[in-house]
C-alpha positions as CSV (number, residue, x, y, z in Angstrom):
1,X,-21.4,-5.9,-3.0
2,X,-19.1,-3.8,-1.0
3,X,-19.5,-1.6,1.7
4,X,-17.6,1.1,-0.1
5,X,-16.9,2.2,-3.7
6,X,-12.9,4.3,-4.3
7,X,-13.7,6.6,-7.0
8,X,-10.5,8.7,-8.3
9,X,-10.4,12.0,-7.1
10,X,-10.4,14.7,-9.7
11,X,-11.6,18.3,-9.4
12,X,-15.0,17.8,-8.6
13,X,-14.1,16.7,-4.7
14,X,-11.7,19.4,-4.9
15,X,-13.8,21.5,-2.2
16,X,-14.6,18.5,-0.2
17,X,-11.1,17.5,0.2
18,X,-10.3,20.9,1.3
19,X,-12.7,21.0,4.3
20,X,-11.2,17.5,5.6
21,X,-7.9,19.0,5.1
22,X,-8.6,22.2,7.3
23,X,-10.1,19.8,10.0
24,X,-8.2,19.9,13.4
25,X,-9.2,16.1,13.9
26,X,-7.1,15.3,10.5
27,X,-4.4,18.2,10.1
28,X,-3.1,17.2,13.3
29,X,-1.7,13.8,12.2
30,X,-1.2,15.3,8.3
31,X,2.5,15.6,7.5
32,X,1.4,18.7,5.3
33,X,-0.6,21.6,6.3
34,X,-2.6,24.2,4.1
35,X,-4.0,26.2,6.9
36,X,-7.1,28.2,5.2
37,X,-5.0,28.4,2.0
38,X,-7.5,27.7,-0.7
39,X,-5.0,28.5,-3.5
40,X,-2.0,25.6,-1.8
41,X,-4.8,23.4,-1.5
42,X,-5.6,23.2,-5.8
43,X,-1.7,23.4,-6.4
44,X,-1.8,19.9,-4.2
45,X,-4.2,19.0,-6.0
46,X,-2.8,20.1,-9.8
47,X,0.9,18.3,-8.5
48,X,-0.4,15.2,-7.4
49,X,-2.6,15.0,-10.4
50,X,0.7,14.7,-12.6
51,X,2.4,12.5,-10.3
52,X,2.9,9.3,-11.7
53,X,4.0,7.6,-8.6
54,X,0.9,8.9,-6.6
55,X,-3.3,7.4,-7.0
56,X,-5.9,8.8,-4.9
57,X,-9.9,7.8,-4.3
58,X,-12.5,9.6,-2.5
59,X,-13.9,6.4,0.1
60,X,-17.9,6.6,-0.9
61,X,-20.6,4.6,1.0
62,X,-24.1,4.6,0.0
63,X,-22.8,7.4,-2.6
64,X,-21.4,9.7,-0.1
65,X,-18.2,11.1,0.0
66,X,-16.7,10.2,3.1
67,X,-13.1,10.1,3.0
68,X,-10.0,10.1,1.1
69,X,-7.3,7.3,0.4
70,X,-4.2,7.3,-1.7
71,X,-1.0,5.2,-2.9
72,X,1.9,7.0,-2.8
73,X,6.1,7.0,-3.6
74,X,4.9,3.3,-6.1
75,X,7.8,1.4,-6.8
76,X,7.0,-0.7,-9.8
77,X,10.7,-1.9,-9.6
78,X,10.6,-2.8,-5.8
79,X,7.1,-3.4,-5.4
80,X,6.6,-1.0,-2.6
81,X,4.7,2.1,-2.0
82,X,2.7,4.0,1.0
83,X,-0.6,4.4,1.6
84,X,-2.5,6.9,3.7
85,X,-6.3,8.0,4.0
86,X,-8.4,9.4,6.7
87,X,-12.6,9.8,6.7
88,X,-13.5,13.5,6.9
89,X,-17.0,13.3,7.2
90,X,-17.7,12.7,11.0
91,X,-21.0,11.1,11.3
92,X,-18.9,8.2,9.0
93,X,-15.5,8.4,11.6
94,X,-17.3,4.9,13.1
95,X,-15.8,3.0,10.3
96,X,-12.4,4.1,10.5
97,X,-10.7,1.2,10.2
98,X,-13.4,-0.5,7.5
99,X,-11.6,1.0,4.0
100,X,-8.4,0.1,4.4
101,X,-8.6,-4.1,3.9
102,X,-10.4,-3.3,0.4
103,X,-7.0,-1.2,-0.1
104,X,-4.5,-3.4,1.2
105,X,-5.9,-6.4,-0.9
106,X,-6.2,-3.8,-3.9
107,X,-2.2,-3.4,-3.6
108,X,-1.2,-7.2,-2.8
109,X,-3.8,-9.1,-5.0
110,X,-4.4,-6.5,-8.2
111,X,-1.2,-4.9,-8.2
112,X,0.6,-7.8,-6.8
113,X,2.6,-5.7,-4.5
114,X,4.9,-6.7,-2.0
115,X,5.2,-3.8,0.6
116,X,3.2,-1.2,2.3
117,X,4.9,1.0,4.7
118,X,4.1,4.6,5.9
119,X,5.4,7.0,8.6
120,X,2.8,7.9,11.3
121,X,2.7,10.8,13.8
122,X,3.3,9.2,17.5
123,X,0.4,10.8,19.1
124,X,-2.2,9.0,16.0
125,X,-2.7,6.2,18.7
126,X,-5.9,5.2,16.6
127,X,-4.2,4.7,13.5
128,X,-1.0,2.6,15.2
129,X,-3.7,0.3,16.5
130,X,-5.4,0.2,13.5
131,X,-2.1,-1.0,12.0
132,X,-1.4,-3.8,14.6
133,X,-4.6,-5.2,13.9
134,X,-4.5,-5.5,10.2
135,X,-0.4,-7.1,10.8
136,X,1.7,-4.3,10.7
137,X,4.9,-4.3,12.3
138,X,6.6,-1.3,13.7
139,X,9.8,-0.6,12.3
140,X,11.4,2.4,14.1
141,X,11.0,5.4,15.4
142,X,12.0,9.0,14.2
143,X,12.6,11.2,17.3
144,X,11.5,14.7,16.8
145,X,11.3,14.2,13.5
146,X,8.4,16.5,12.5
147,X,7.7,20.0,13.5
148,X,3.8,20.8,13.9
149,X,1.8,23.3,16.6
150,X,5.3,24.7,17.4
151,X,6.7,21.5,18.6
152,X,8.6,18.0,17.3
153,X,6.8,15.5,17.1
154,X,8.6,11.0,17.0
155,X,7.6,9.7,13.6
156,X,6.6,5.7,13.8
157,X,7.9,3.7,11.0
158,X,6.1,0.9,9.9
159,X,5.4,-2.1,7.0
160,X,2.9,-4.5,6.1
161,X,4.2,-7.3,3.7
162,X,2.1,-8.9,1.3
163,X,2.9,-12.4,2.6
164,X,1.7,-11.5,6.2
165,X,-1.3,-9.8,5.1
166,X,-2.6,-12.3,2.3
167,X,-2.6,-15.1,5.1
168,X,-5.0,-13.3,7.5
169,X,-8.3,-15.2,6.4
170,X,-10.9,-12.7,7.9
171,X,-9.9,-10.1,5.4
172,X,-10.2,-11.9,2.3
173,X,-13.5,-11.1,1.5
174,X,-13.0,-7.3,1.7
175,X,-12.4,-6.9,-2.2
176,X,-13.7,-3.8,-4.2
177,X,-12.8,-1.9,-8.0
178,X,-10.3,0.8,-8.0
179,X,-10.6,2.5,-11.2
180,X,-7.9,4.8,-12.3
């Protein structure tokens, strides 16, 4: 049985979402921002909802919500997309790094995927070590690449391919339903 269960996101987390969203601890490394703008917040939610190349799960343990996690920019063609995801609920930030090996071997063993890569804010020194752990390798670097707080901000670049990831043996066992 798994730790977590990824449940598709529809409009009954709608609220939920929208707190994690407006938290400091999360906007800051978010590449969008929705301030206290209820309204922008349901249009996110009505786009991506439409959007083809985008899935997104609410991260449950022991039936609470506790986070968000989402495939974005899918590449049937290429076999590529990004992921991103973040736990909102605090008491749960502990197991930060815990979803994302059901995810990664969601894209590379289900969806027989070949690349995940993402762009990460420079001063998210938890996620970047999250990612050197699970095999990621760091691509390049965007300088001043995104304004936030009234400032730029370097963009780190980085990939995990399926062939790297799928021969790390302690993550095998991290496997869990993803229902669309």
């Amino acid at each position: 049985m798994s730790l977590f269960k990824f449940v598709p996101f529809d409009k009954k987390h709608i609220d939920i979402v929208y707190k994690w969203r407006r938290d400091r601890e999360i906007s800051q490394y978010m590449f969008s921002d929705i301030g206290n703008n209820y309204k922008k917040h349901v249009e996110w939610f009505n786009q991506l909802s439409n959007d083809k190349s985008c899935k997104y799960w609410i991260i449950k343990t022991n039936e609470n919500p506790i986070g968000l996690v989402n495939l974005a920019l899918i590449d049937e063609k290429n076999r590529r997309l990004n992921a991103g995801y973040y736990i909102g609920e605090k008491k749960y930030k502990i197991l930060g790094a815990y979803p994302l090996p059901y995810v990664y071997n969601y894209v590379f063993k289900t969806m027989k995927y070949r690349k995940i890569y993402g762009e990460v804010i420079s001063s998210n020194k938890n996620i970047l070590k999250i990612h050197e752990i699970h095999g990621y390798d760091k691509i390049g670097i965007y300088k001043d690449h995104i304004k936030k707080d009234d400032r730029y901000h370097d963009v780190v670049i980085v990939e995990l391919l399926s062939e790297k990831w799928l021969n790390i043996e302690k993550y095998k066992k991290y496997v869990s339903d993803f229902p669309v």
